[in-house]
TIZAMAR-132424 format. One record per residue: y, z, x of N, C-alpha, C, O, CB in turn; residue in three letters. Coordinates in steps of 0.02 Angstrom, whole numbers, plus 32768, in hexadecimal, padded with zeros to 4 digits. Glycine has a CB too. Layout:
<recs>
YZXYZXYZXYZXYZXALA ...
</recs>
This chain:
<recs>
0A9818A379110A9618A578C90AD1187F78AD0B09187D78C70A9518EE78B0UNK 0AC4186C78880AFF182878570B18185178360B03188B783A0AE217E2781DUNK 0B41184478130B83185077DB0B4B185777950B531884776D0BCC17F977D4UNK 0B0C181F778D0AFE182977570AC1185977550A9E185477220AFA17EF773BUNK 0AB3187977750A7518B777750A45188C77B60A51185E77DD0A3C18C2770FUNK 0A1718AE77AA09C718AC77D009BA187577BC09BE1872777E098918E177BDUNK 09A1182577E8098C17DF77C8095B17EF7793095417E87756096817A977FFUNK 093F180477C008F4181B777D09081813773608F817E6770F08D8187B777BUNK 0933184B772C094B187077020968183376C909591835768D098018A47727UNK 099717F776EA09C117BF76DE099C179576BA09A21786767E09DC179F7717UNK 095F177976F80928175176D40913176A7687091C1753764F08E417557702UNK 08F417A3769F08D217BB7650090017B1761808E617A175E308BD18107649UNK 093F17B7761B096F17BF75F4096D176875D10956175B759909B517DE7621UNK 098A173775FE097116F875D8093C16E775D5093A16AC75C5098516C775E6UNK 091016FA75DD08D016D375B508C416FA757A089E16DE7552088616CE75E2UNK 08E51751756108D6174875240920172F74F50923173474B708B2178F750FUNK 094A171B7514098816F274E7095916AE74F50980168674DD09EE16F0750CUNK 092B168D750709191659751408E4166474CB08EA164174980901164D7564UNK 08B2169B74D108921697749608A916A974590891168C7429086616B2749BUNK 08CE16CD745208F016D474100923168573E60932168373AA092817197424UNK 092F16617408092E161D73FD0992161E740309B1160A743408FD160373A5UNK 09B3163D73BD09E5162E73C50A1B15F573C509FD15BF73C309DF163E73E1UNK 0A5B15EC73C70A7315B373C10A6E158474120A57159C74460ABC15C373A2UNK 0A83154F740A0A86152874420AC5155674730AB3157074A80A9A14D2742AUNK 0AEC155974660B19158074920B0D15B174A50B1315B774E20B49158C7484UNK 0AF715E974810ABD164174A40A8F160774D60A9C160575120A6B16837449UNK 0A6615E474BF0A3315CA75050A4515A3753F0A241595757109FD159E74F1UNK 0A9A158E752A0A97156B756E0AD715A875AD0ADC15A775EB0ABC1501755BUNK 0AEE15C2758F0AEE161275910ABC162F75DB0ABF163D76170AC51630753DUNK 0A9F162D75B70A5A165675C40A54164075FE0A5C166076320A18164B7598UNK 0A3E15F075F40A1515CC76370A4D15D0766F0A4515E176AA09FA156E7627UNK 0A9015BA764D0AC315C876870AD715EC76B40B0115DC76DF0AE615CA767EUNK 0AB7162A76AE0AB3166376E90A791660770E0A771687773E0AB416AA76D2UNK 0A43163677050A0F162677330A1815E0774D0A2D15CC778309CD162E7713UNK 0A0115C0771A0A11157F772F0A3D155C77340A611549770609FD1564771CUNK 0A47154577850A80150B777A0A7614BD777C0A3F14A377850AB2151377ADUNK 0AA814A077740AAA145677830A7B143477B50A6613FB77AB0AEC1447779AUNK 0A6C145577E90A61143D78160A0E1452783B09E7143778620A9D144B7837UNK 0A10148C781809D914BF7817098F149C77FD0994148577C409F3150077E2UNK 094F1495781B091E148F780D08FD14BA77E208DF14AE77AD090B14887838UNK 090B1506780D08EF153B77F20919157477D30957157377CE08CA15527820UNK 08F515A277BF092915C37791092E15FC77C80901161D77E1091115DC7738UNK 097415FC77D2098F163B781309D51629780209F715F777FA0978162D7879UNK 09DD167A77FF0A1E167F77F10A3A168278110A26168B784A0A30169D77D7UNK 0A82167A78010AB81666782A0AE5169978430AEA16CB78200ADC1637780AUNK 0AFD169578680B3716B9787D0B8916CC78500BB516A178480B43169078B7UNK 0B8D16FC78400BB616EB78140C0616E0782D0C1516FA78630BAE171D77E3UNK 0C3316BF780B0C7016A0782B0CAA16CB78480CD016ED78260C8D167677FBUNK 0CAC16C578890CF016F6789D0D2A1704788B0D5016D4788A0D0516EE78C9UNK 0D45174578780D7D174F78650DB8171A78630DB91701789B0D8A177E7887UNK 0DED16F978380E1616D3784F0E4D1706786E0E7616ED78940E2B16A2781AUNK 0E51173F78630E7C1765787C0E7A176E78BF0EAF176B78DE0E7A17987862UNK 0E35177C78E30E331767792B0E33174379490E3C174379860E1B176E7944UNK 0E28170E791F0E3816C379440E8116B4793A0E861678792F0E0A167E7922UNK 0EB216CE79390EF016C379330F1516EB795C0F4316DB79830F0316C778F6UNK 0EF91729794D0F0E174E79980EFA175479E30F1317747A120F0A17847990UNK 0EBC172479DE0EB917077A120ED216CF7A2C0EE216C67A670E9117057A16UNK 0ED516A279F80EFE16527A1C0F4816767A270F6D16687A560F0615F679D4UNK 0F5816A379F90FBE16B07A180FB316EB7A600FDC16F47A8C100916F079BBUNK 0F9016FD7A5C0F8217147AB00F8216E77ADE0FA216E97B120F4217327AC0UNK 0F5216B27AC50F51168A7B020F9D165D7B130FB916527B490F1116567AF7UNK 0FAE164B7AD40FE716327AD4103916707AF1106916587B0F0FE416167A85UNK 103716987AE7104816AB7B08103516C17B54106016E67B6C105316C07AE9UNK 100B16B77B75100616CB7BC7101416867BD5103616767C060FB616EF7BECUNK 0FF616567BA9102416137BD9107A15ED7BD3109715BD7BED0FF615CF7BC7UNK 109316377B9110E216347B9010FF165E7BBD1138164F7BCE110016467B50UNK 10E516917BD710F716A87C1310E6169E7C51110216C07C7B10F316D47C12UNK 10BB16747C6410B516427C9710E2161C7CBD10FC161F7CF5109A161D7C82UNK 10E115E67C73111B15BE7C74116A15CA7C8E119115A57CAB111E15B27C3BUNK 116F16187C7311B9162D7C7311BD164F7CC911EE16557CED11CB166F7C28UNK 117B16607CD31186166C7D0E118916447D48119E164E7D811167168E7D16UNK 1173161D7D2F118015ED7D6911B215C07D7511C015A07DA8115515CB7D6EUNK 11D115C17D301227159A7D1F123315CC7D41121F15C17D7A1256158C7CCBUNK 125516177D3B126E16437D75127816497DA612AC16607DBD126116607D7DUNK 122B16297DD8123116187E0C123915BF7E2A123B15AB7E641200163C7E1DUNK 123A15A97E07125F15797E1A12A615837E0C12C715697E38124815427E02UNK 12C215997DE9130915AC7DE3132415C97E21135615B97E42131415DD7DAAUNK 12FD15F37E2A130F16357E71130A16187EAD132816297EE012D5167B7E7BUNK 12D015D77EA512E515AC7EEC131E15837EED133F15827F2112B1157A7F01UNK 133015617EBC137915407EB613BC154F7ECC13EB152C7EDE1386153B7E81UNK 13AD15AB7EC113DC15C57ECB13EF15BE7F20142015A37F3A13D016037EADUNK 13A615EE7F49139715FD7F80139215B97FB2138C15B97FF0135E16247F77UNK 139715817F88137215497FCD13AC153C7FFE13E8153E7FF1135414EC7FAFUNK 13951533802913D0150E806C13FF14DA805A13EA14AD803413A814E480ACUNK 142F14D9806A146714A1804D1449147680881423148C80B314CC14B4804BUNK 146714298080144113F280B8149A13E580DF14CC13DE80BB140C138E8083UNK 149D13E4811A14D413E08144150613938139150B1371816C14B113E88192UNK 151813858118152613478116155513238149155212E78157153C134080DDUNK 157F134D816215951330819F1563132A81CB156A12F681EB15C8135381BCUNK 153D134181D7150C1334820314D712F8820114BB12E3823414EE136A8203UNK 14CA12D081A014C312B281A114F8126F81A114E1123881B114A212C58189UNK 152312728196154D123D819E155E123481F2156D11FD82091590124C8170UNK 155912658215155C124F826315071230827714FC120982A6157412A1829CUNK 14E012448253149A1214825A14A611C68249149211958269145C12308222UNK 14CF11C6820714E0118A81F61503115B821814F11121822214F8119081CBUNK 15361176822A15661151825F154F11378291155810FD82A415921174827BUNK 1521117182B41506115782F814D2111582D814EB10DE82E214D511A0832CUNK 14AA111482C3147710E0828B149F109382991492105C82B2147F10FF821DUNK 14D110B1827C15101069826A151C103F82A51521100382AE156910858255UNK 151F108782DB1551106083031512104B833015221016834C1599108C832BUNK 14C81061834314A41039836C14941007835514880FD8837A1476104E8383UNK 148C100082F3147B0FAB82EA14B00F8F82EE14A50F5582DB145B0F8D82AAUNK 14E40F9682FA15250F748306151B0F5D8357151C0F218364156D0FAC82F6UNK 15130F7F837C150C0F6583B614D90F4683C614DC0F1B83F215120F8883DBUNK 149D0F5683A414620F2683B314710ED4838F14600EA083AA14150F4C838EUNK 14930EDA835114A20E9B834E14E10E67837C14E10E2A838314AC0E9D830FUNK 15160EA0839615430E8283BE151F0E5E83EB152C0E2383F6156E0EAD83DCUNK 14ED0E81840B14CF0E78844E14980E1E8438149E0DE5844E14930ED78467UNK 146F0E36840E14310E0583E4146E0DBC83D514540D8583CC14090E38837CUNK 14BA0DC183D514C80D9783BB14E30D7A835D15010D48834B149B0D8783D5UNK 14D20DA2834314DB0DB082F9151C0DD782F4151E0E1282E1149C0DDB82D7UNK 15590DAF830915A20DE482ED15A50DE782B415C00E1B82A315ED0DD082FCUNK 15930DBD827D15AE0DC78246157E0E14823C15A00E46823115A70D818210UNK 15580E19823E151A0E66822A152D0E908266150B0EC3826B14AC0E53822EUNK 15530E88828C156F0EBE82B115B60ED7829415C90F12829415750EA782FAUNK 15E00E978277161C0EAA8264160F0EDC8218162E0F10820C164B0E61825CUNK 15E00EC081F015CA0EF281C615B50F3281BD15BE0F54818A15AF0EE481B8UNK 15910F4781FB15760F83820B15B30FB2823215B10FED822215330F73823AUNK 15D30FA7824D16110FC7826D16430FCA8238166E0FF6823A162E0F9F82ADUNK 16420F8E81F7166D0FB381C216590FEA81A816811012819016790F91818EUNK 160B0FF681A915DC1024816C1600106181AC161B1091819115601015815BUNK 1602106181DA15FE10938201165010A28213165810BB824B15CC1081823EUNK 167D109A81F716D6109381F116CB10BA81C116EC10EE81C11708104881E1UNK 16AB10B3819D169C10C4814C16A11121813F16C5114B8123163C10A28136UNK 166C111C8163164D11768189168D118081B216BB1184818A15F2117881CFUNK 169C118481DC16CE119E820F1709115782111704112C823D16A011B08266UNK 173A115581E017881125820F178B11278228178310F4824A17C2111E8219UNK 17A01174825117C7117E828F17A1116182D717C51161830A17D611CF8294UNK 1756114882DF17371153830217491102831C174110CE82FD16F6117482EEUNK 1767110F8368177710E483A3173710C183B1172A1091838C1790110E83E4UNK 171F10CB83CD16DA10BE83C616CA106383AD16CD102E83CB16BF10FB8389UNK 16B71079836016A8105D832416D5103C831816CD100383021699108082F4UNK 171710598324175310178312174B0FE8835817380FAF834B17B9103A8309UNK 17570FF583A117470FBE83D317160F8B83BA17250F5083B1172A0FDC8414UNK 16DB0FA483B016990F8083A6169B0F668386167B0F33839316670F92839DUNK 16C90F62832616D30F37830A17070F06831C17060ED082FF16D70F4D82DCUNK 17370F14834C176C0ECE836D17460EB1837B173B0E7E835B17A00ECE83A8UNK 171D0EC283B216DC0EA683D916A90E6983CA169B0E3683E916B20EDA83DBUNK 168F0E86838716790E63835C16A10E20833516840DEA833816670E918337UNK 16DC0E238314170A0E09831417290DD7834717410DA0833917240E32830BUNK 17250DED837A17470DAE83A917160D8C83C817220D6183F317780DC583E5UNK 16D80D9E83B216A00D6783C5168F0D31838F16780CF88398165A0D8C83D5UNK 16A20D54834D16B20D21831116EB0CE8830E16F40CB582EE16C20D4A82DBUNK 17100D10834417520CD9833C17760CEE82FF17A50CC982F1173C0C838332UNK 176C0D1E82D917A00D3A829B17AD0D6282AC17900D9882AF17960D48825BUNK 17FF0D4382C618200D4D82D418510D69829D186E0D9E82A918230D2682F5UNK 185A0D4F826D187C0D71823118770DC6822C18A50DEF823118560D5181EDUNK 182B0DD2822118170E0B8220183E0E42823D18610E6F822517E30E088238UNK 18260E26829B183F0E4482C6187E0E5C82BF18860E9882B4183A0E2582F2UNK 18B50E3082C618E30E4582B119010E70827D19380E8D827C18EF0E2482B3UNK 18C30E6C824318E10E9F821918CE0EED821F18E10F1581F418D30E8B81D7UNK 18A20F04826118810F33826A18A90F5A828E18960F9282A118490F278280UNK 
</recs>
């Protein structure tokens, strides 16, 4: 059952505001609760939903997807907190070692100058490392800079 009574009841109602004649506005009135725009036949319409529930429904919805949101900023927060730190000495001894085999693969291939470079990158990571300092003389006295050498 509709808001406006029994259809029956509706119909009968405009067709006698239809016969009693009336101004143009009482008749279009009238027809406007049966007929619409779009309507062939005369069937009435549904009448229009509360705007009050349609407002407390869109801020519902809008709210479950503001607490969504917030929950899941939370947990990404809470992993930031919790994640594993990354070992960095551990990567810089990855690095070094890196350095120092393309350093030797180029000593070996012939390319000192890209060996003397790679044993600097790798001085770089570890000074102290004997190693890396030999390998760059090494490199060096196959260049014949000799300057260098000497200043090492």
């Amino acid at each position: 059952m509709s808001s406006y009574g029994h259809m029956s009841e509706m119909n009968r109602k405009v067709k006698e505001n239809r016969e009693k004649g009336g101004s143009s506005t009482e008749r279009k009135k009238s027809t406007r609760l049966i007929k619409g725009s779009r309507d062939k036949f005369n069937v009435a319409r549904r009448p229009k939903r509360n705007k009050i529930v349609a407002y407390i429904v869109t801020l519902s919805v809008f709210a479950g997807l503001l607490l969504t949101g917030f929950k899941a900023l939370q947990s990404y927060n809470t992993y930031e907190l919790n994640r594993p730190e990354i070992d960095v000495p551990e990567l810089e001894r990855e690095n070094f070692e890196l350095f120092m085999s393309y350093g030797q693969y180029d000593l070996e291939s012939g390319d000192y100058e890209g060996a003397k470079i790679e044993f600097e990158h790798a001085l770089e990571i570890y000074p102290d490392s004997d190693r890396a300092l030999q390998s760059l003389k090494t490199a060096n006295e196959r260049l014949n800079n000799y300057q260098q050498f000497d200043d090492l």
